[in-house]
C-alpha positions as CSV (number, residue, x, y, z in Angstrom):
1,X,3.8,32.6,-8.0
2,X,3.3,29.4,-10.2
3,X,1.7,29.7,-13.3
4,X,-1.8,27.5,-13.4
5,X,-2.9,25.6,-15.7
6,X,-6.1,22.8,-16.6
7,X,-5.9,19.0,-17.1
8,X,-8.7,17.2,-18.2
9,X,-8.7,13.4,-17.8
10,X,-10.2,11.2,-20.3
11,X,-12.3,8.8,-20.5
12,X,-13.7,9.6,-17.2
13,X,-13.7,13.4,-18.4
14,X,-12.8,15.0,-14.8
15,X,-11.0,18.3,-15.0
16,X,-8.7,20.2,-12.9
17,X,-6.1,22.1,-12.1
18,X,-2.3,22.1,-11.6
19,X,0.3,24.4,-10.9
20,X,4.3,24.6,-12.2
21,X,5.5,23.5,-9.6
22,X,3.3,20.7,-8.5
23,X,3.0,17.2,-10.1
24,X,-0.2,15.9,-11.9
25,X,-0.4,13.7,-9.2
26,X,-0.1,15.7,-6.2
27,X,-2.2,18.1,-7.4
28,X,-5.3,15.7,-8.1
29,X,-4.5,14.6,-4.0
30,X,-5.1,18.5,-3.1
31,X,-8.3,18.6,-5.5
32,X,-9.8,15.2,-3.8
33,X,-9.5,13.3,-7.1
34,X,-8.1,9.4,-6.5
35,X,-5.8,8.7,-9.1
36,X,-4.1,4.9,-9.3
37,X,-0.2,5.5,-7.9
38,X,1.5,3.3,-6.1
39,X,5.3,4.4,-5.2
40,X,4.9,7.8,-6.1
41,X,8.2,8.3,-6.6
42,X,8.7,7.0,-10.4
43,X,9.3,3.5,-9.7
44,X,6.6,1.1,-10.3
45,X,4.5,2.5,-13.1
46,X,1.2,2.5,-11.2
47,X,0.1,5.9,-12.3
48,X,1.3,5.4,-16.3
49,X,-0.6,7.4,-18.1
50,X,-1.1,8.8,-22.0
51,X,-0.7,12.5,-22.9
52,X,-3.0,13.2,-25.8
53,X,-2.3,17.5,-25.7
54,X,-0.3,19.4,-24.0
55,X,3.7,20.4,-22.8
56,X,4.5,18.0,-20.2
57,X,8.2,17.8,-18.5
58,X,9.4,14.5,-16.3
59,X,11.5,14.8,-13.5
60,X,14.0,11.7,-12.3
61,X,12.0,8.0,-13.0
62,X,13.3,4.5,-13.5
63,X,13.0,3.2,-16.4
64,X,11.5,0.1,-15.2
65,X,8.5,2.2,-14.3
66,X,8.3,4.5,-18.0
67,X,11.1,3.3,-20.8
68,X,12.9,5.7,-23.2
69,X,10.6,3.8,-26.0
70,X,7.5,4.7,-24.2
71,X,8.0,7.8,-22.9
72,X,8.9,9.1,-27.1
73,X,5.3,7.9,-27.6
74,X,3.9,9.8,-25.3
75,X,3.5,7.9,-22.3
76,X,4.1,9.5,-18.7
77,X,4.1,9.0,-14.6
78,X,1.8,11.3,-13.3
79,X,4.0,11.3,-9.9
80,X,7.1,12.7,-11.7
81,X,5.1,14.9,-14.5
82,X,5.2,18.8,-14.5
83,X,2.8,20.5,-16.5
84,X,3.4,23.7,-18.6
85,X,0.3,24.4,-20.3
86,X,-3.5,23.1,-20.2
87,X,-3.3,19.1,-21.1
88,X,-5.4,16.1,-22.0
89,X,-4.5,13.2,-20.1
90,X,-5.8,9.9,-21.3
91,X,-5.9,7.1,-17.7
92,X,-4.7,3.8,-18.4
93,X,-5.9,2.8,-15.0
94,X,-8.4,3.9,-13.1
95,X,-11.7,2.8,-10.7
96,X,-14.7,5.1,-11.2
97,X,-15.7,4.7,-7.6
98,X,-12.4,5.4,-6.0
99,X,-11.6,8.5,-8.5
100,X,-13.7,10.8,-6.9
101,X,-15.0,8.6,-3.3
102,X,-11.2,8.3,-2.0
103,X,-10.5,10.1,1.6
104,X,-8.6,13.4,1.5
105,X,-5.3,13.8,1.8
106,X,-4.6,15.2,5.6
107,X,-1.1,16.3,7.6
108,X,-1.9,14.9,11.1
109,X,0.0,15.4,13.9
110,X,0.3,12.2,16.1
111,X,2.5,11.6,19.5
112,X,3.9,7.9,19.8
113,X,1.9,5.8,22.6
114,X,3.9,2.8,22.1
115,X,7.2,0.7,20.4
116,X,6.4,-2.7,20.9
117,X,9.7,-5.3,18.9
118,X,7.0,-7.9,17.5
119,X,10.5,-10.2,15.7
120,X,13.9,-9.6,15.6
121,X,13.2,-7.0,13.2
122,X,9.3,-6.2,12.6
123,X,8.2,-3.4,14.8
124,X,4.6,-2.1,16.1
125,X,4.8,1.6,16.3
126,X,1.4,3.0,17.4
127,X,0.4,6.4,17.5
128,X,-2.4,8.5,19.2
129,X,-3.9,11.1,17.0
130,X,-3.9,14.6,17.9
131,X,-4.7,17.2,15.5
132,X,-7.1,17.2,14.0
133,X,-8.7,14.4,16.2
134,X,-9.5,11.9,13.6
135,X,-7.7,10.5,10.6
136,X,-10.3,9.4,7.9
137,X,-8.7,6.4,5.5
138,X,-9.4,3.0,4.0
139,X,-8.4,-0.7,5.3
140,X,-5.1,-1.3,3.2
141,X,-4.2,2.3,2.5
142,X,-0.8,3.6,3.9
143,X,1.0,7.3,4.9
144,X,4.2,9.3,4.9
145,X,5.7,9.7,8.2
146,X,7.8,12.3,8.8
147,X,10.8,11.8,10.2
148,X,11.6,14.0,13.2
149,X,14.6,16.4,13.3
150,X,14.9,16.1,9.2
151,X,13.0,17.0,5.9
152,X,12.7,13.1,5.2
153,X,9.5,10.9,4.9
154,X,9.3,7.5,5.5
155,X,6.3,5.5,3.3
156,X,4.3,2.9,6.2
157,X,1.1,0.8,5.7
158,X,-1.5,1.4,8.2
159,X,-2.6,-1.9,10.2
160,X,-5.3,-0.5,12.0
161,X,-9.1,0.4,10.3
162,X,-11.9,3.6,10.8
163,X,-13.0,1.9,14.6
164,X,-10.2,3.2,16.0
165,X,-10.0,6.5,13.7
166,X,-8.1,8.7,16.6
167,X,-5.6,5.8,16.9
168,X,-2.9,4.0,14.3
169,X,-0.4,1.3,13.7
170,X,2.5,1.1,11.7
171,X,4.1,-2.6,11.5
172,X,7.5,-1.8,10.4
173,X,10.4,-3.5,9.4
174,X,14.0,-2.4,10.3
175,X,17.1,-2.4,7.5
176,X,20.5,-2.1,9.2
177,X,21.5,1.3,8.5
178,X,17.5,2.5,7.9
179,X,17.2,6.2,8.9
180,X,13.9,5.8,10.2
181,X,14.8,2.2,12.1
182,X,17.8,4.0,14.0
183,X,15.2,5.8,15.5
184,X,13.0,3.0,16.5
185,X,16.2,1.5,18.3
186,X,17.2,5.0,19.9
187,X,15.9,8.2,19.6
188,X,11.9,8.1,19.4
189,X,10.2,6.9,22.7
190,X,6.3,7.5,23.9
191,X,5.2,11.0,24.1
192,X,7.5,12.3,21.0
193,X,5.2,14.0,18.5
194,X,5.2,12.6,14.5
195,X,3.8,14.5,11.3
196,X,1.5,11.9,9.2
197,X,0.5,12.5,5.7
198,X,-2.0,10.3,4.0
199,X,-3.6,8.5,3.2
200,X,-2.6,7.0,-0.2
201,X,-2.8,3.5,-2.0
202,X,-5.3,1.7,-3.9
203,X,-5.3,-2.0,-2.2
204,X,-8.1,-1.2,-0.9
205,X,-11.6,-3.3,-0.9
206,X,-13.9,-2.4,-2.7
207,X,-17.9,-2.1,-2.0
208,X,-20.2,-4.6,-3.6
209,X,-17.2,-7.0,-4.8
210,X,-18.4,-11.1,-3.8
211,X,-15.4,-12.6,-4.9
212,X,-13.1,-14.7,-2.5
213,X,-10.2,-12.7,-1.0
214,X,-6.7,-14.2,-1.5
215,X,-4.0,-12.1,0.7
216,X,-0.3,-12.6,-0.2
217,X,1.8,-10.9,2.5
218,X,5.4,-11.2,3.4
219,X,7.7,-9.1,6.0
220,X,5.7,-5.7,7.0
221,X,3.1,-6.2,4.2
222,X,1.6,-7.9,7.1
223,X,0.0,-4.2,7.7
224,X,-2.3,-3.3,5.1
225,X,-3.8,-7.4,4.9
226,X,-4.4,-7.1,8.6
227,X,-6.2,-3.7,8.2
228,X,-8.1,-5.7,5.8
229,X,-8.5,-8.7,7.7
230,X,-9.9,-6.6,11.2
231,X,-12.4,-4.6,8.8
232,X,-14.0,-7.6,7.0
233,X,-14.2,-9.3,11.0
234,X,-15.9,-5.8,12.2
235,X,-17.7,-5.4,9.5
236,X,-19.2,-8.4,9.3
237,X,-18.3,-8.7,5.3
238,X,-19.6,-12.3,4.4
239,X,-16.5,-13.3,1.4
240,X,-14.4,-15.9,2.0
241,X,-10.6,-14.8,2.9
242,X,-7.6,-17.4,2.3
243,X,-4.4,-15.4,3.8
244,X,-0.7,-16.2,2.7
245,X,1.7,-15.3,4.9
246,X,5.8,-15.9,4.2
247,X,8.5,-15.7,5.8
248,X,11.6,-17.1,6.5
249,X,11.3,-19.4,10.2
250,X,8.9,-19.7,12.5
251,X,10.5,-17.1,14.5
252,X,9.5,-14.4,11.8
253,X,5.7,-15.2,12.4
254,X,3.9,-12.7,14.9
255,X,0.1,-11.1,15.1
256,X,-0.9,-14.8,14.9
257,X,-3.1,-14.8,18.4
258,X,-5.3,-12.3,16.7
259,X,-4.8,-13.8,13.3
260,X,-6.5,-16.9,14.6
261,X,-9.2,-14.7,16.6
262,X,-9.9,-12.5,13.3
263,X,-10.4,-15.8,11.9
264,X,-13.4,-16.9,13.8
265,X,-15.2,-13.8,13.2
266,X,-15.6,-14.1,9.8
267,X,-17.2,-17.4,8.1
268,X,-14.6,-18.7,5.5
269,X,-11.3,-17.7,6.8
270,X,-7.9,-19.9,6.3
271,X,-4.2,-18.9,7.4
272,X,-0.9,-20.3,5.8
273,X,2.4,-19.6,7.2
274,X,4.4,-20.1,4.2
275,X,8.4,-20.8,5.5
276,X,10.9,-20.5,3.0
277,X,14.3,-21.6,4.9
278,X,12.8,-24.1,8.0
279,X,9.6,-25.1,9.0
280,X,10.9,-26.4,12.5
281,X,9.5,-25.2,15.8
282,X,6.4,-24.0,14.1
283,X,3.8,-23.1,16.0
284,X,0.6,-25.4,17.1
285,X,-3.3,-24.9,15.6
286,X,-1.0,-22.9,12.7
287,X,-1.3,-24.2,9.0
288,X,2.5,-24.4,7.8
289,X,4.2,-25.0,4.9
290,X,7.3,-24.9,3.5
291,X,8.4,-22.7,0.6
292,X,8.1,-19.7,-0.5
293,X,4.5,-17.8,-0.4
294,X,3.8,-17.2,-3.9
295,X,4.8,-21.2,-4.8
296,X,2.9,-22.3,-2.3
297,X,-0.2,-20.1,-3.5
298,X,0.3,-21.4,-7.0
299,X,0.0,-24.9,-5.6
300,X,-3.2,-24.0,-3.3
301,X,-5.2,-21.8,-5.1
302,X,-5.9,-23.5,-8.9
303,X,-8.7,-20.7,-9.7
304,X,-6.9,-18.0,-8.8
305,X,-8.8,-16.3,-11.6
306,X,-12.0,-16.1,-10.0
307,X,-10.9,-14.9,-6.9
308,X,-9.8,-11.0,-6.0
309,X,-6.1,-11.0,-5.1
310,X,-4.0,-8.2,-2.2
311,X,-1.0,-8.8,-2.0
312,X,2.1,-6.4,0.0
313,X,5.4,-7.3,0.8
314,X,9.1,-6.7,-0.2
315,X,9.8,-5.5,-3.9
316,X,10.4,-9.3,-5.2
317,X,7.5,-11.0,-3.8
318,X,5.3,-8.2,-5.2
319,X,6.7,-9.1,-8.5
320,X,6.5,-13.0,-7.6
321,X,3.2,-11.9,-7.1
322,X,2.2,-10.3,-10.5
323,X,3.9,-13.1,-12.4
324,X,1.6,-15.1,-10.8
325,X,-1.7,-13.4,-11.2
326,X,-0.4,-12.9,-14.9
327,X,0.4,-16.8,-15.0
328,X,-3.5,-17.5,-14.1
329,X,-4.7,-14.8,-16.6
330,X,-6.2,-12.5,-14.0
331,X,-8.5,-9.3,-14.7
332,X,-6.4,-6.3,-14.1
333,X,-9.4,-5.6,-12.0
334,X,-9.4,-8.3,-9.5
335,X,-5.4,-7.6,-8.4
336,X,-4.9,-4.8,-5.5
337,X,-1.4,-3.9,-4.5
338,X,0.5,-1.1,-3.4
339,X,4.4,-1.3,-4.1
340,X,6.6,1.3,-2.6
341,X,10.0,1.2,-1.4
342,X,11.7,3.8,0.4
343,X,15.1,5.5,0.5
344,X,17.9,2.4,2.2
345,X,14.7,0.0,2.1
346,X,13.4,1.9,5.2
């Protein structure tokens, strides 16, 4: 058995424990403690963090995420760090009300109600949930999905909100050669069971915030801003919402019927297609432009700075994205995101 040991985080002086062979990370999931991560897999720095005591190892990370310069310093990713005695952990990122208010992590077991092609390569996969009967998570959060017949998971934002907690949807987009899109194509059909864990990510919205929204999506990052979108309509959550959408033709657009329904429900509401390649056959009572999302958000929204910004999407619009909230001096605090990528994109 593991040796244990105790982390205490600083400033927000919340202690815990870890074992060997458990990250920092996934050890604060099991102990219901909401660090910022984003990947999870060492990629995109979300979870930096500053080791002030203690012996710390780091398994395989980018360099992107933690440099060689950094990590001599003291600097680590609490997704890829192992610790080996008691440590103090200093958070360079953190919210107070998520740290310790976040839903717990949960393995649900789910069976497939539907596959519904939405483009020629975003797909709806929704799920009925089985055991236990409810899944407990916030707007913009996503899960792992296991996929069936191997030891692999699969990282998928949740489109859906907490009025339909015994039912989920996945918008998903399919790679050639993805793993988990073969299956979409041929091999999962209604009535096959899937393993869920979650929920993790931070683009979430949080209470007593007043300023407007700004959503940047593009491709499947559809998901989380339309989990965001439905729960502000339900909700009845009176903040303006301007929501950027890109993609390449008019024949990548879908979810726009409800879009425009969504739209009504909620006082302030605007929707941009944003077309990068052709703006031709697009469709009627739809605001179109041409370019790419993050231009065209540059061009729209000239006080970006006092507005809250979610944004999700492929790995370069997300950093399209943060150059631009960077451009406009943002607060750290007023950009939500979540950027993950999975093994072959899938």
């Amino acid at each position: 058995m593991a040796d244990t040991h105790r982390i205490n985080f600083e400033p927000v002086d919340i202690e815990m424990e870890v074992s060997e062979d458990e990250t920092i990370l996934d050890a604060a999931f099991r102990q219901g403690i909401h660090l910022m991560h984003g990947c999870r897999e060492g990629r995109c720095s979300a979870c930096k963090s500053y080791m002030l005591d203690g012996d710390v190892q780091m398994d395989d990370y980018s360099t992107f995420a933690c440099n060689e310069a950094e990590e001599a310093e003291g600097y680590v990713l609490l997704c890829r760090t192992y610790a080996y005695s008691d440590c103090e952990i200093e958070l360079l990122n953190f919210d107070e009300d998520e740290l310790l208010g976040g839903a717990p992590i949960q393995d649900i077991r789910t069976r497939i109600a539907a596959i519904e092609p939405l483009t020629r390569d975003i797909v709806s996969l929704r799920l009925d949930v089985i055991e236990p009967e409810t899944f407990e998570f916030k707007p913009g959060q996503y899960a792992d999905l296991l996929i069936p017949g191997t030891d692999q998971k699969r990282s998928f934002s949740i489109a859906t909100t907490q009025s339909t907690p015994d039912r989920l949807e996945f918008l998903i987009k399919k790679y050639p050669g993805g793993l988990f899109a073969g299956l979409l194509d041929d091999g999962l059909s209604p009535g096959d069971e899937i393993m869920v864990n979650g929920p993790y990510g931070s683009c979430t919205l949080r209470n007593g915030h007043v300023l407007p929204i700004v959503a940047i999506g593009g491709g499947a990052g559809m998901a989380p801003l339309l989990s965001l979108i439905r729960h502000i309509a339900e909700d009845e959550i009176n903040r303006p919402v301007r929501f950027y959408y890109g993609a390449r033709t008019a024949a990548d657009l879908f979810c726009l019927d409800e879009i425009a329904s969504l739209g009504e429900k909620i006082k302030d509401f605007t929707f941009t297609a944003c077309l990068s390649e052709s703006t031709a056959d697009a469709p009627e009572g739809v605001r179109v432009l041409g370019g790419n999302v993050t231009d065209i958000v540059n061009d729209n929204e000239t006080d970006l700075a006092r507005t809250e910004v979610y944004f999700c999407g492929p790995p370069p619009m997300v950093d399209a994205a943060l150059a631009l909230a960077e451009q406009h001096e943002m607060p750290r605090d007023q950009i939500f995101f979540d950027k993950f990528t999975s093994p072959a994109f899938d």
